[in-house]
C-alpha positions as CSV (number, residue, x, y, z in Angstrom):
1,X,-26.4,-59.8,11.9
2,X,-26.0,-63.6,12.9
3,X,-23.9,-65.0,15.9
4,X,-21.7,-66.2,13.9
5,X,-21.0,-62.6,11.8
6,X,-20.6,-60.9,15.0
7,X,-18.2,-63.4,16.1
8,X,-16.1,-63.1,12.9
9,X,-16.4,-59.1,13.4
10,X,-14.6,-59.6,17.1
11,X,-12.4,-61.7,15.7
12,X,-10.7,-59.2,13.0
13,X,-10.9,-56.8,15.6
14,X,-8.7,-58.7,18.2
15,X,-6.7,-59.6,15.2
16,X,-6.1,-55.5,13.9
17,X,-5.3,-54.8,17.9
18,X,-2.7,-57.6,17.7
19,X,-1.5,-56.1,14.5
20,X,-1.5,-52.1,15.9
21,X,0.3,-53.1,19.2
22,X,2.7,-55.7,17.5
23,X,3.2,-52.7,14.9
24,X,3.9,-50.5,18.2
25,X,6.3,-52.5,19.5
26,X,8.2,-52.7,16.9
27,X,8.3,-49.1,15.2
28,X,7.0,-46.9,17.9
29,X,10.7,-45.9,18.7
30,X,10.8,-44.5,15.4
31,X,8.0,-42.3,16.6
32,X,8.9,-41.2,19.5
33,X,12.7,-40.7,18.7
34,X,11.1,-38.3,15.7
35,X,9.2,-36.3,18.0
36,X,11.9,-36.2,20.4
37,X,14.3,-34.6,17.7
38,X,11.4,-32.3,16.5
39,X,11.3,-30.9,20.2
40,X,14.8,-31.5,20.6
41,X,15.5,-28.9,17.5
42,X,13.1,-26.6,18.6
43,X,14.9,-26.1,21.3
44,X,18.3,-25.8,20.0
45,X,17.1,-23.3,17.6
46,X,15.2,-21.0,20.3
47,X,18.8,-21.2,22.7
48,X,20.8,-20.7,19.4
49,X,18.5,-17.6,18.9
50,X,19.0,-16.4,22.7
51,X,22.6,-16.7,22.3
52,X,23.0,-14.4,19.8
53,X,20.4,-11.9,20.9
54,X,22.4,-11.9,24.2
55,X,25.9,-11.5,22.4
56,X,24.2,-9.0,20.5
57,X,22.8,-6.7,23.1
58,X,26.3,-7.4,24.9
59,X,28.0,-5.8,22.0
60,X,25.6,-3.1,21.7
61,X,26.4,-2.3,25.7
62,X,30.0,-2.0,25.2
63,X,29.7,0.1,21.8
64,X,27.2,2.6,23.5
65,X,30.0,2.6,26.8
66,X,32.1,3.4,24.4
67,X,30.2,5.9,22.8
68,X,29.1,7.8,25.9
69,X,33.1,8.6,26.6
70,X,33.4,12.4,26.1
71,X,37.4,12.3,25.3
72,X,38.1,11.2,21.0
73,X,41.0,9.4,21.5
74,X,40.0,7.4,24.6
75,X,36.5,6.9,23.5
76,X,37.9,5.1,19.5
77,X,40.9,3.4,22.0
78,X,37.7,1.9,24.0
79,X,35.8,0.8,20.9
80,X,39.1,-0.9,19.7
81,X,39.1,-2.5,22.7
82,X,35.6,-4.3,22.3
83,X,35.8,-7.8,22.0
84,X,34.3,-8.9,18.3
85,X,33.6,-11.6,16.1
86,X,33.1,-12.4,12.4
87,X,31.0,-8.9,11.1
88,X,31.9,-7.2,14.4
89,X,35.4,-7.1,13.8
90,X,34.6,-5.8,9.7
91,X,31.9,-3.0,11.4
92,X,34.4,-1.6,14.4
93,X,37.5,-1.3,12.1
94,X,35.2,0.6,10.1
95,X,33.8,2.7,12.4
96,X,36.9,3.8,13.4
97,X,38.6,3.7,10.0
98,X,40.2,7.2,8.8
99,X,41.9,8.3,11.9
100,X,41.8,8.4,15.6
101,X,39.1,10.6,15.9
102,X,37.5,11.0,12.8
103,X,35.2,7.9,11.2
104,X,35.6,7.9,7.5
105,X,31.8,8.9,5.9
106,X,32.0,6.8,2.9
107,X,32.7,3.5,5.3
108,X,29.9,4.5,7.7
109,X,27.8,5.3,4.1
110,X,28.8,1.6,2.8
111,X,27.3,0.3,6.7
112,X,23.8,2.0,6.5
113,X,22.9,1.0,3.4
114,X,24.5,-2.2,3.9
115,X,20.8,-4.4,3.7
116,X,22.6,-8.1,4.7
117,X,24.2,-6.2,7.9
118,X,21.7,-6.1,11.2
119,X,20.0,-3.3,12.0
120,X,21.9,-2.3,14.8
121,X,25.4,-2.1,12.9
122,X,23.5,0.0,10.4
123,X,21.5,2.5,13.1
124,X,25.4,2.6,14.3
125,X,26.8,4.0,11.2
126,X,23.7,6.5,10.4
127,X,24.5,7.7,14.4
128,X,28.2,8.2,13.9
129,X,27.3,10.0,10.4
130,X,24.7,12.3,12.0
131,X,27.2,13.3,14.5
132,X,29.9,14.3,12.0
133,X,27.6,16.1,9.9
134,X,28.6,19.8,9.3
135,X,26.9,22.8,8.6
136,X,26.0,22.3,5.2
137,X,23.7,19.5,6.5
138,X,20.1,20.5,6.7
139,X,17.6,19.7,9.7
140,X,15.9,17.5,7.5
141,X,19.1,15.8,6.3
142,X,19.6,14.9,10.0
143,X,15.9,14.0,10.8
144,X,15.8,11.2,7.3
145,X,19.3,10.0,8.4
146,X,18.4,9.2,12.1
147,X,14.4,8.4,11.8
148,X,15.0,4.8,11.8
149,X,17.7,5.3,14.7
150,X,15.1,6.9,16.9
151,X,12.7,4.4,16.9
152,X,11.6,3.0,20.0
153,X,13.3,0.0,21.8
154,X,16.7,0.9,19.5
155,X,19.9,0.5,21.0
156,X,21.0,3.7,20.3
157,X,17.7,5.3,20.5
158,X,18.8,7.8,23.4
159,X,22.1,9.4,21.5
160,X,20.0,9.5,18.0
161,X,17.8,12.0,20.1
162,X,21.2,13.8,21.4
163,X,22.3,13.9,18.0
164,X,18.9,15.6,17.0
165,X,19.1,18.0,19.5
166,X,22.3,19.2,18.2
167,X,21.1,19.6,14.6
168,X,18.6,21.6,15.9
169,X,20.6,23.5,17.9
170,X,22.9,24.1,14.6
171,X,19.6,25.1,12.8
172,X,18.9,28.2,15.0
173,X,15.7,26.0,16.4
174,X,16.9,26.4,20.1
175,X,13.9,25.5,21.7
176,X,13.8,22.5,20.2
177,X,16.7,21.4,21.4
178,X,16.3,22.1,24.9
179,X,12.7,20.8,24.6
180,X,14.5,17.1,23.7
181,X,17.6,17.8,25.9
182,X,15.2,18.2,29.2
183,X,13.2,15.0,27.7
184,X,16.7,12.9,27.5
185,X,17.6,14.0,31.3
186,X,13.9,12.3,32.3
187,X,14.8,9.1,29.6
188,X,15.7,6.3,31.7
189,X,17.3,4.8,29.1
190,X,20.4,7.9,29.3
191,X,22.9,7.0,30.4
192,X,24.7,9.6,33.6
193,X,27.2,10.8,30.9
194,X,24.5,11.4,28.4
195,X,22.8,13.5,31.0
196,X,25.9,15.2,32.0
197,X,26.2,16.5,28.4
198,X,22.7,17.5,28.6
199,X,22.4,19.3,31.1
200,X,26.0,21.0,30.7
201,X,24.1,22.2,27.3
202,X,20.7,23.3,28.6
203,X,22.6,25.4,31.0
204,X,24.7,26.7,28.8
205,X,21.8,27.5,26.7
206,X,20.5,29.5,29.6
207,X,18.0,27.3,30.5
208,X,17.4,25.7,34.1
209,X,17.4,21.3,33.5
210,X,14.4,19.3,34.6
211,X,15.1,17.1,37.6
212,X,15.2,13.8,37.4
């Protein structure tokens, strides 16, 4: 290559540089405000998500306070008194649709198969109907109807157990029952009134309750 090549070659490089940074200059905000509202998204989207897993879980808590009162009435008058938004509202008033005391089973029905609701409305409505099943609901009935309830890291994972328990105990399979009673008074995830209904029923059962 000859001097003067080379020196043309330096020459159109200096002159792209020129180009690139005059091109920086001038648009690189449109770069940099791009990635910023890239990032800037992301993070709305991942404090959005937060927020509603934390308003979730919050209603969850209140809902299994509620739950874990032993007196009807004041247990449906604390669930009415949950704060609720949007679905909540539609899922509470149906949970306690039908009377004071008594959820009505085709609302509770319409929640668990409900697809579009979250799970955790739905494991709701499959607890409530496994606790007001009767006698003419088999073992298995119970166990289909509350497998995905008992799943664990669900919210109500600890009164889908009780609610086992009790089906077993309606299906004459006693030591069953007080095999996953004595487990639930060991659960950390029980809460004191769940174990206070455990252990009332082992004894009465005739059985002496693990220590915690």
């Amino acid at each position: 290559m000859s001097d003067t090549d080379s020196f043309i070659d330096e020459v159109s490089e200096e002159v792209r540089r020129d180009k690139l940074y005059t091109a920086m200059r001038r648009y690189g905000w449109i770069a940099v405000v791009a990635v910023v509202a890239v990032v800037g998204a992301a993070a709305y989207n991942e404090w959005r998500k937060a927020n509603e897993r934390t308003a979730a879980q919050a209603f969850g808590d209140a809902i299994l306070a509620a739950e874990g009162i032993e007196d009807p009435q004041e247990r449906n008058a604390a669930l009415n008194g949950i704060a609720r938004e949007g679905e909540q509202s539609a899922v509470l008033n149906l949970l306690v649709a039908g009377g004071e005391t008594t959820p009505s089973s085709e609302a509770l029905k319409q929640i668990a198969a409900d697809a579009s609701l979250p799970d955790h409305f739905r494991h709701l409505a499959m607890l409530r109907l496994a606790q007001a099943q009767d006698q003419t609901a088999t073992l298995d009935d119970v166990r289909t109807l509350l497998a995905p309830v008992v799943v664990a890291g669900g919210p109500y994972r600890v009164l889908g157990e009780e609610a086992l328990a009790l089906a077993e105990l309606r299906a004459g399979d006693q030591d069953a029952a007080v095999t996953r009673l004595q487990a639930l008074l060991l659960d950390d995830e029980a809460s004191q009134a769940l174990r206070r209904r455990a252990t009332q029923l082992i004894v009465a059962l005739g059985g002496t309750p693990e220590a915690s």
